[in-house]
FIZAMAR-178130 format. One record per residue (C-alpha): residue in three letters; x, y, z. Coordinates in pm, whole numbers, always signed. Layout:
+--------+--------+--------+--------+
| residu |   east |  north |     up |
+--------+--------+--------+--------+
|    ALA |      X |      Y |      Z |
...
+--------+--------+--------+--------+
END
This chain:
+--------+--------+--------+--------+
| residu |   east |  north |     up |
+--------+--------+--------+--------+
|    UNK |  +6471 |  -4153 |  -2403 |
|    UNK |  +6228 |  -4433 |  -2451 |
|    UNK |  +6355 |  -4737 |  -2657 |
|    UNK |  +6123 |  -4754 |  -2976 |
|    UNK |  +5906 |  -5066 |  -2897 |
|    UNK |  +5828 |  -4925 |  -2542 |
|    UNK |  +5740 |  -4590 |  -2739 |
|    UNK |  +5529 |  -4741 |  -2989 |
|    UNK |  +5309 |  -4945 |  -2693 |
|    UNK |  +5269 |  -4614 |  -2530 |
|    UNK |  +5121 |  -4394 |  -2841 |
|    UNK |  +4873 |  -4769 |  -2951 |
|    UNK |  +4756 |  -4773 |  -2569 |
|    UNK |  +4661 |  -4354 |  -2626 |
|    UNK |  +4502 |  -4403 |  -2968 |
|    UNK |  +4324 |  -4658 |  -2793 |
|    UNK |  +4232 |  -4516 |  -2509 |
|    UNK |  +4114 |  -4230 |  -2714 |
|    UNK |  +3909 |  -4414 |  -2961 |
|    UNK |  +3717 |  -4558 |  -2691 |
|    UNK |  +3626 |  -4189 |  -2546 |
|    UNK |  +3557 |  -4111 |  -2867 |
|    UNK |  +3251 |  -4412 |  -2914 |
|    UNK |  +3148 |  -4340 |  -2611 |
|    UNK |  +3075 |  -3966 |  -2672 |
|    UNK |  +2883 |  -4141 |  -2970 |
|    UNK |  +2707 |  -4364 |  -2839 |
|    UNK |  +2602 |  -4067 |  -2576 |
|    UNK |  +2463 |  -3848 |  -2834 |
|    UNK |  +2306 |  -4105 |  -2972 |
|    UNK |  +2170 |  -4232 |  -2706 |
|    UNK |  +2102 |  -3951 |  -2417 |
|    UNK |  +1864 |  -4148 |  -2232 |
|    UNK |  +1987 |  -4475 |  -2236 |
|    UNK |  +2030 |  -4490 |  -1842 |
|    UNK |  +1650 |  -4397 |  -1846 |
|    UNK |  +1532 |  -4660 |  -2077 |
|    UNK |  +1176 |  -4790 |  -1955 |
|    UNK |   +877 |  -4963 |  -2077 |
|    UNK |   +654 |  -4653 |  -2269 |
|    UNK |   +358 |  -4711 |  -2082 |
|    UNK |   +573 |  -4749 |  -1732 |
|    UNK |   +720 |  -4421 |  -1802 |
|    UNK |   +402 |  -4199 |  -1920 |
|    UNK |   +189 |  -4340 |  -1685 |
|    UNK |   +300 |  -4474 |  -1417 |
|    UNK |    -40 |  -4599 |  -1344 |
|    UNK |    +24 |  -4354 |   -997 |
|    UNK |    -83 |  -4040 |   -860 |
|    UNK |   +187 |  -3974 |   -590 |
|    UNK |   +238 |  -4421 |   -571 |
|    UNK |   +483 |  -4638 |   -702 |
|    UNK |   +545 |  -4671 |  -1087 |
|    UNK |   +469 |  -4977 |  -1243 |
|    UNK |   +774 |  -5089 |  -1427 |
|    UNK |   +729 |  -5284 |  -1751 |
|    UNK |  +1001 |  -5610 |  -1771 |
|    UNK |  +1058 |  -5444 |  -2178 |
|    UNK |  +1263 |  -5180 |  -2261 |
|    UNK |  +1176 |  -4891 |  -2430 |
|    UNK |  +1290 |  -4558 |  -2534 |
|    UNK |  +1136 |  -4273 |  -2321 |
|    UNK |   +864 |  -4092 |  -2539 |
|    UNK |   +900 |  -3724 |  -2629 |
|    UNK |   +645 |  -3471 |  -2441 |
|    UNK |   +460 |  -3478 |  -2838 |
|    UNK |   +431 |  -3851 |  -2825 |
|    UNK |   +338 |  -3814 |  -2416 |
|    UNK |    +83 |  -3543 |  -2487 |
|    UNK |    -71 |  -3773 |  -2749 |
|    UNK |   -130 |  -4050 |  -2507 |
|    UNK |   -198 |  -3859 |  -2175 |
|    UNK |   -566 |  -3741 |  -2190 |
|    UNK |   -620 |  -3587 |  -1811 |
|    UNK |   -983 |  -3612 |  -1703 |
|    UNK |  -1005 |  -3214 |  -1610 |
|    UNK |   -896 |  -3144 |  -2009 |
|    UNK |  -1181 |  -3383 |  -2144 |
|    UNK |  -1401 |  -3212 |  -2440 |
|    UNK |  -1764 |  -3259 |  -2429 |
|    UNK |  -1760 |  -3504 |  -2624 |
|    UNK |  -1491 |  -3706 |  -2448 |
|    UNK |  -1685 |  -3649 |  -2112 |
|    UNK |  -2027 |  -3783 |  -2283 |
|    UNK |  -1806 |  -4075 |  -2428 |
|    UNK |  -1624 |  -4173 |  -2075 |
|    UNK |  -1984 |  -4150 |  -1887 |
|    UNK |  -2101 |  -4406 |  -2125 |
|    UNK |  -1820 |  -4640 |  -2097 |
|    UNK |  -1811 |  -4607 |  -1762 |
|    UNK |  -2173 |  -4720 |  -1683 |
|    UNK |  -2165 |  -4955 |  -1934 |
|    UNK |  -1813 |  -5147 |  -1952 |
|    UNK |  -1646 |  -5015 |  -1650 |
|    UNK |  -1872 |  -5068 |  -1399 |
|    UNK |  -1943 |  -5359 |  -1449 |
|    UNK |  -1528 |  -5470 |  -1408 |
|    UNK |  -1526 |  -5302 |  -1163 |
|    UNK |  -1822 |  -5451 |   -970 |
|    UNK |  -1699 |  -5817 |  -1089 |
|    UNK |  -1337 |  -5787 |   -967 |
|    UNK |  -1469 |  -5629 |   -607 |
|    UNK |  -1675 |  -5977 |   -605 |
|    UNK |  -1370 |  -6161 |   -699 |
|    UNK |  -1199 |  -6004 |   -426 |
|    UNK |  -1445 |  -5967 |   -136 |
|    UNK |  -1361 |  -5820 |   +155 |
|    UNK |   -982 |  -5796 |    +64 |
|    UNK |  -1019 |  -5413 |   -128 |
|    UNK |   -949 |  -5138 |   +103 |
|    UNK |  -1202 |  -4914 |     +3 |
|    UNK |  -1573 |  -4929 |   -101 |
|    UNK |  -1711 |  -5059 |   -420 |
|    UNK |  -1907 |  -4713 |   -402 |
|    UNK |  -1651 |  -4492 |   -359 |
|    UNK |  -1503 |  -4557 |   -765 |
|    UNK |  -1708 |  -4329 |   -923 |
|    UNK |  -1683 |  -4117 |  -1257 |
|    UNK |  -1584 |  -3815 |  -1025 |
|    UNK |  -1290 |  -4001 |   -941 |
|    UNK |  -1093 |  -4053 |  -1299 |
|    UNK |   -735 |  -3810 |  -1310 |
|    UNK |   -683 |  -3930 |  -1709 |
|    UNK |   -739 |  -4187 |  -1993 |
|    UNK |   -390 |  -4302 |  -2124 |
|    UNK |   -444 |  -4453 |  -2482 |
|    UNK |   -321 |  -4429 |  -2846 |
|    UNK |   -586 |  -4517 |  -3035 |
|    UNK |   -940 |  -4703 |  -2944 |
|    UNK |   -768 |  -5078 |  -2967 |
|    UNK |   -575 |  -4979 |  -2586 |
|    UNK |   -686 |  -4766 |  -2249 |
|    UNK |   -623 |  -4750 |  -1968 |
|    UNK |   -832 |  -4551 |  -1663 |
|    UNK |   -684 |  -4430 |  -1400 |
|    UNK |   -878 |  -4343 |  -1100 |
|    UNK |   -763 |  -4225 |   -742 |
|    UNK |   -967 |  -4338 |   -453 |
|    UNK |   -856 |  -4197 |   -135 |
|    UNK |   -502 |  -4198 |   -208 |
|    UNK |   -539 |  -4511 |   -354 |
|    UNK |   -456 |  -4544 |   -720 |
|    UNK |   -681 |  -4782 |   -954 |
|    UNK |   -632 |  -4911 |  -1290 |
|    UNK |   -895 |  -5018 |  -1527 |
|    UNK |   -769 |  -5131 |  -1905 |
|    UNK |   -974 |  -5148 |  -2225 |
|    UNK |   -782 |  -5372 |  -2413 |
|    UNK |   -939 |  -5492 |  -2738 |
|    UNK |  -1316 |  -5491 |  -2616 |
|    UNK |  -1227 |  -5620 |  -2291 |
|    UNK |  -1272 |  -5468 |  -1961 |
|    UNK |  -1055 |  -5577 |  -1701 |
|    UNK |   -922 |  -5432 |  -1341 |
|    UNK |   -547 |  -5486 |  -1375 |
|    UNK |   -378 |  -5177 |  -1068 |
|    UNK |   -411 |  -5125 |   -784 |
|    UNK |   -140 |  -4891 |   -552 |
|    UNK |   -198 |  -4847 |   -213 |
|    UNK |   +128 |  -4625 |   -138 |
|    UNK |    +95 |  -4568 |   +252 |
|    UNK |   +156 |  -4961 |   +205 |
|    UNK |   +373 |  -5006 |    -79 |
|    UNK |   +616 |  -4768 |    +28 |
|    UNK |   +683 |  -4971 |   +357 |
|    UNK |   +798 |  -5226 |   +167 |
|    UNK |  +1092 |  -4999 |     +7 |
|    UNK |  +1229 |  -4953 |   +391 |
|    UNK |  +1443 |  -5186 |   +610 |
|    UNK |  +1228 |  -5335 |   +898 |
|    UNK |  +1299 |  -5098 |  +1269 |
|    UNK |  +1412 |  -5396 |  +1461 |
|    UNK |  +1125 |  -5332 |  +1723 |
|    UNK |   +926 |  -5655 |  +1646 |
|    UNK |  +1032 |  -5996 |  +1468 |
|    UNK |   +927 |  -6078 |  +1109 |
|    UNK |   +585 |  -6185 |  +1141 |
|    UNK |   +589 |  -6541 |   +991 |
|    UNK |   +156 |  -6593 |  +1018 |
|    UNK |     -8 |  -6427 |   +659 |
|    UNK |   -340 |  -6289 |   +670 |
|    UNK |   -465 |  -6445 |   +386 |
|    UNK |   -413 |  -6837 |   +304 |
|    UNK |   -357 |  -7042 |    -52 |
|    UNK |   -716 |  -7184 |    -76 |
|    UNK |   -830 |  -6823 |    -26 |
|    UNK |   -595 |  -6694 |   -284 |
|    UNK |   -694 |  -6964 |   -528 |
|    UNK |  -1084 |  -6916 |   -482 |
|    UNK |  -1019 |  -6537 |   -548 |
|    UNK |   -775 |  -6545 |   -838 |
|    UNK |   -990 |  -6801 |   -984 |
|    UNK |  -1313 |  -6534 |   -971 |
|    UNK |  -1111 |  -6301 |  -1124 |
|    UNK |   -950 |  -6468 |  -1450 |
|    UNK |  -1167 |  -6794 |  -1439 |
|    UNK |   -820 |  -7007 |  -1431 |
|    UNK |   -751 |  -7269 |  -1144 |
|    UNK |   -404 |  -7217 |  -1076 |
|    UNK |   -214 |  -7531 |   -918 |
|    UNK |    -72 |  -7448 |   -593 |
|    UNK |   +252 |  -7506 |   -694 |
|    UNK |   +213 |  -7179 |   -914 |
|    UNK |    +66 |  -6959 |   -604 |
|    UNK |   +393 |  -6855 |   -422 |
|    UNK |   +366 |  -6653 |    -94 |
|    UNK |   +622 |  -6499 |   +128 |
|    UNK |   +526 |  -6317 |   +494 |
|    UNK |   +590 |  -5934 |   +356 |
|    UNK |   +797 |  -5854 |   +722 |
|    UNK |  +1102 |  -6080 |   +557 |
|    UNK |  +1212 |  -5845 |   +301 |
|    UNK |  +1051 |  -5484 |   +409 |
|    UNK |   +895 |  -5273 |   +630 |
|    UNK |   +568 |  -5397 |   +571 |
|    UNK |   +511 |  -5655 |   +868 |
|    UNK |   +259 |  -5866 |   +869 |
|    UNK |   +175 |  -5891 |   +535 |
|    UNK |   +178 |  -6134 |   +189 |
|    UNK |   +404 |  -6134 |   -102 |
|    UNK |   +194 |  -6334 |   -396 |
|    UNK |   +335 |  -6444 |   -693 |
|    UNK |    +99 |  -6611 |   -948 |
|    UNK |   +213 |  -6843 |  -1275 |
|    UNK |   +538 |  -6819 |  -1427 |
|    UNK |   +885 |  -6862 |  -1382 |
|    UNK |   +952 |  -6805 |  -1025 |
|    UNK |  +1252 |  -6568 |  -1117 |
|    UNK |  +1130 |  -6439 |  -1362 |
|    UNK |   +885 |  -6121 |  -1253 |
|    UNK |   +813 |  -6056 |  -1654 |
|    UNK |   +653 |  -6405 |  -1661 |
|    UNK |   +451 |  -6415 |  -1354 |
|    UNK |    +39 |  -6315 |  -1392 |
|    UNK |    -65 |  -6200 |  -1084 |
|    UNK |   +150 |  -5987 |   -863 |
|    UNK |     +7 |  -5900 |   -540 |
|    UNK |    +74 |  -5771 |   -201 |
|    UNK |   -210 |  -5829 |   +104 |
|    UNK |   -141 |  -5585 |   +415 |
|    UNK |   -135 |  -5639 |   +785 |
|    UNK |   -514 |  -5624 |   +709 |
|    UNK |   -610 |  -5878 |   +437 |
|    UNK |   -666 |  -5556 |   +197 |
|    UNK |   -493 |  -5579 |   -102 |
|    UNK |   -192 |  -5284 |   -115 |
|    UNK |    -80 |  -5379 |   -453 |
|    UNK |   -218 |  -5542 |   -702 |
|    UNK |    -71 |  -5621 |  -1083 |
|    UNK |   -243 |  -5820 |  -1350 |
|    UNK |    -71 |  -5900 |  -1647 |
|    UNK |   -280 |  -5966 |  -1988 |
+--------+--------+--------+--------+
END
């Protein structure tokens, strides 16, 4: 037989052990998709049609299918109304981003200023008026256009045949390619086009893409910010082999 003290450790280490099982059945039902905890908008839209999700640096709780219904409106379901309504905004406020941010970034898009056409929306994601976002698909190519407050702004683009490179180890057939397709004074002239701020060059970071991925060849840009912090930084980007832009993330 146990001596007493020894005894008594043994049953306060299992009351323990069990009130901690017990919390954490709590805090499960509680909490059943705490492992899954994103940014809203990252998790309803994804800003993707078969392309990377965009990942918000907030948490979030992951919306119910009422609240995702609410803010998913998928082009093919428009109403009459809503069709007569996007038509208008889109020759009228879209458009015109649109055409201004291809500008911005001449030469670097890789697809045609004529191929984003009404045609080419998949849905609106929006609560109310004051927020929306467009999401079009342009040969495979995912584009985002937000309505934020009265102003019409390019901020996505996904180019998944290249962004999903990146998510693989580099085949050891060829060295890291150290030479970048685009340079800073290029970068500076086209982010400055496109948001009408001079960034300092000590705020435009680039890294050869063929360091840390698959994608060889290519740029890593990192605009404004703290340096480690990716929720602070106002430009993501990532140029291709190329010089055509395979990701691009602008942050209001």
């Amino acid at each position: 037989m146990l001596p007493n003290s020894i005894s008594m450790r043994l049953k306060t280490i299992c009351l323990v052990i069990a009130g901690l099982c017990l919390i954490a059945c709590v805090l499960l039902i509680k909490h059943p998709h705490a492992k899954n905890s994103e940014h809203v908008i990252a998790d309803f839209s994804q800003k993707t049609v078969g392309a990377a999700p965009v990942l918000s640096p907030t948490g979030g709780s992951r919306p119910s299918n009422t609240q995702q219904s609410k803010i998913r409106h998928r082009a093919s379901e428009f109403s009459a109304d809503e069709k007569t309504k996007f038509l208008s905004d889109f020759g009228l406020r879209c458009k015109p981003a649109i055409d201004s941010w291809f500008k911005a970034y001449n030469g670097h898009i890789p697809f045609d200023l004529n191929a984003v056409t009404p045609e080419k929306l998949v849905e609106r994601i929006g609560i109310n008026a004051s927020f929306g976002e467009y999401v079009f698909v342009v040969d495979g190519i995912t584009l985002g256009v937000r309505d934020s407050k009265g102003i019409v702004q390019v901020d996505y683009l996904n180019d998944p045949i290249q962004t999903q490179k990146m998510a693989m180890l580099p085949n050891g057939a060829e060295p890291p390619i150290a030479e970048m397709p685009v340079n800073r004074p290029e970068i500076t002239q086209m982010v400055a086009a496109d948001s009408g701020t001079q960034f300092p060059p000590n705020e435009i970071r680039m890294t050869p893409s063929g360091f840390s991925g698959g994608l060889n060849g290519g740029t890593l840009v990192q605009i404004g910010g703290d340096p480690r912090n990716g929720a602070s930084w106002k430009f993501d980007m990532v140029f291709g082999p190329d010089g055509k832009l395979a990701y691009y993330l602008r942050v209001p």
